[in-house]
C-alpha positions, 0 to 999 in steps of 0.5 A, a space after each residue: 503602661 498605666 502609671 499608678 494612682 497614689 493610694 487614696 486616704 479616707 477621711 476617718 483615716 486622715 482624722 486619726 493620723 496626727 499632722 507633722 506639725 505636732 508631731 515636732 510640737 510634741 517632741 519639742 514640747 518633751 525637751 523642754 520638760 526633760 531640762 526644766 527637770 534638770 535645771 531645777 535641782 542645780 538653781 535648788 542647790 546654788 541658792 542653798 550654797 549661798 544661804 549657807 555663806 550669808 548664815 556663816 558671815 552673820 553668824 548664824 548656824 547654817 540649815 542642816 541640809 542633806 549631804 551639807 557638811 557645817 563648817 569647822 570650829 576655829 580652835 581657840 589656839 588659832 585665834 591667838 595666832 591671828 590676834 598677835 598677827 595683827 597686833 601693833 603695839 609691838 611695832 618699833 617704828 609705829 612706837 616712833 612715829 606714835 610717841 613723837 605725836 604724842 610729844 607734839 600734842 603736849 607741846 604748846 604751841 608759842 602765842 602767834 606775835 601780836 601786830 605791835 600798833 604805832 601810835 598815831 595823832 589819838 583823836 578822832 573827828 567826832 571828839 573834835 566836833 563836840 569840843 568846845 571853843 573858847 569863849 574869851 577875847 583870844 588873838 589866836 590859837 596854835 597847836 603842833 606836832 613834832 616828827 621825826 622820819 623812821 627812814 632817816 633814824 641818824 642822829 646827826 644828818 648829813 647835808 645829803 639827807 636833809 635834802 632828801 627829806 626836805 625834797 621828798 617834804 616838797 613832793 608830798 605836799 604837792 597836788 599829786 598827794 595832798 587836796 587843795 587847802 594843804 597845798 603850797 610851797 616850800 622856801 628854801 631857807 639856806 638859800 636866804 639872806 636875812 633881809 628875805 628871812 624877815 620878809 617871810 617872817 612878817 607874815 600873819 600865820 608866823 606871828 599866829 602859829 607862835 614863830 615870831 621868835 624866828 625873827 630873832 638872831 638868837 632863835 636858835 634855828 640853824 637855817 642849814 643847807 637841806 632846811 626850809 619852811 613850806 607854807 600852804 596857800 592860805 597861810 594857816 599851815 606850815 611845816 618846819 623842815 631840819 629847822 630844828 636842832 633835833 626834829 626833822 618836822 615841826 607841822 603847825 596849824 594857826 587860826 585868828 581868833 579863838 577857834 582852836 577846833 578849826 585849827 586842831 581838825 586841819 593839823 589832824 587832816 595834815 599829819 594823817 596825809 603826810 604820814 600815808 605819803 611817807 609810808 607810801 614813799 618810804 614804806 615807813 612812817 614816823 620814829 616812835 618807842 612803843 606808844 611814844 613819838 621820840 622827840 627831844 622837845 621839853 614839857 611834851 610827852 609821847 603824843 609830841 603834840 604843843 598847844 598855845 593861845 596868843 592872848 592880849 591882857 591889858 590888864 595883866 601887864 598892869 600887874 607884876 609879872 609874877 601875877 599873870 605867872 602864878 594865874 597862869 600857872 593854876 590855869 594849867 598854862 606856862 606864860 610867856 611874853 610875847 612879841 614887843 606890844 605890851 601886854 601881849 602873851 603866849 599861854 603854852 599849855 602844861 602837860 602830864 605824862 598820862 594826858 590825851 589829846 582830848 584831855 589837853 584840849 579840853 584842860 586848854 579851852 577851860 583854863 584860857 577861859 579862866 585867865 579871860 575872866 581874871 582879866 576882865 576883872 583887871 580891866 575894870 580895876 585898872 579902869 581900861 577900855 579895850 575897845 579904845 586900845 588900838 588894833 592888835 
């Protein structure tokens, strides 16, 4: 059998004919308007919701809409109700809580305690660079400060704590604390016979520094276990040690001649090192009450400080004693006789209670200048030659 031939399309046929393609494309094409249709009302919708929020919470009327219902009126009834819920004045433990900070805010809190100063040796190196010295024929010049260790505030000290101090006196002076013009050594005093007592005595510093008394039997000085001198390398510095009836220290520094700023600038330099080493030791430094040094010793104030010129006045000693008292006096000095020359005096400066350091200082150089000239005029009264005395 002859198979049959599939039927044959004209062109005019094939032209008319849509392809299968766009049939689907078509039909696709038709979908997609049909949701777009239905998916513009719902956007429509949702974006007119939220407007009508954003209008309700700014407050403003929302737009009328159809089918849209606006929103209720809060009665004023209501709002009350809402006003006491979140009212809080009425809440007892808030009141508490409130009324102790208003206690606390009108309390007035107590001044924070002031750091109390404690007093210290008041001059300062540049008061000493401007000070003058002397310009008169002065043998020498002595200044000192007493002192009296907080951390051993008894009255009467036991041997055992003298030698504490004088122990803890010795480490300090030493090279671990001290530079090397303060360095020296320590004699122990109660330790000597007086033959060996009066050797030490014969040196220069004790007769500049005004100690020449120690050589005495009647000085005064108990040299008891725990006492001693320390005497630095260039025998310009010593530091008695429980030598005294009541003071712990004595440090002294003494020159030849009439260089008194010297002399004051190295005892500064001395008592400023001496009492870091002692706070350092004993995390306390001297026994004071308020601004004042304490201290039994009489003409001196709180500064506890003592300054004297070793003068030679020839011309004086021609004079009644009462002379030199009196001139002495005006001055502003207390003087005494000194040593066995004839002639040969300590001027102990006087003090007041409202001095300074500064101010003794400077009262010190303008009164010994002052006895100089009264001198000079002595000698030539007396008709003495200083320069044919002999050596002093």
């Amino acid at each position: 059998e002859k198979k049959k031939e599939p039927a044959q399309v004209s062109k005019e046929e094939k032209k008319d004919a849509p392809a299968e393609g766009d049939k689907k494309t078509d039909e696709q094409g038709k979908t997609d308007d049909k949701e777009q249709k239905n998916e513009t009302p719902q956007s429509q919708t949702n974006g007119t919701a939220d407007g009508d929020v954003r209008n309700i919470n700014s407050g403003s009327k929302p737009k009328k809409g159809k089918g849209k219902k606006e929103p209720k009126e809060v009665s004023a009834e209501t709002l009350k109700m809402l006003e006491e819920a979140w009212d809080v004045s009425k809440d007892l433990e808030l009141n508490k809580v409130l009324n102790k900070a208003r206690l606390l805010a009108a309390t007035k809190l107590p001044p924070p305690p002031e750091k109390k100063k404690e007093p210290k040796f008041n001059i300062s190196t540049d008061q000493l660079t401007k000070l003058k010295n002397p310009t008169g024929r002065i043998e020498a010049c002595t200044a000192s400060l007493y002192r009296n260790l907080a951390a051993y505030s008894d009255k009467e000290l036991s041997t055992a704590k003298r030698k504490e101090i004088a122990a803890l006196i010795v480490k300090i002076m030493g090279v671990a604390y001290m530079p090397e013009d303060l360095t020296g050594y320590y004699e122990d005093m109660s330790k000597k016979n007086q033959r060996e007592q009066l050797n030490i005595f014969d040196k220069e510093v004790f007769y500049n520094s005004a100690n020449i008394r120690l050589r005495e039997p009647k000085s005064g000085v108990e040299w008891k276990e725990g006492s001693g001198i320390y005497i630095n390398n260039y025998e310009n510095l010593i530091i008695s040690v429980n030598a005294q009836k009541q003071e712990q220290l004595k440090m002294t520094s003494a020159e030849t001649g009439h260089d008194i700023r010297t002399v004051v600038m190295r005892l500064k330099k001395a008592i400023v090192k001496l009492e870091e080493s002692i706070r350092s030791l004993t995390s306390r430094g001297f026994q004071h009450k308020g601004q004042a040094f304490i201290h039994t010793q009489e003409g001196l104030h709180s500064h506890a400080f003592e300054l004297s010129f070793i003068v030679h006045y020839p011309g004086f000693s021609k004079e009644e004693e009462k002379v030199i008292k009196n001139s002495g006096i005006k001055a502003g000095f207390n003087v005494q006789k000194y040593g066995k020359r004839d002639g040969v005096y300590e001027l102990r400066l006087s003090q007041k209670p409202d001095d300074t350091i500064e101010g003794l200082l400077n009262r010190a150089v303008k009164g010994v200048d002052t006895l100089t000239a009264e001198e000079e005029v002595l000698e030539k009264k007396h008709n003495i030659d200083v320069e044919k005395l002999h050596d002093y």
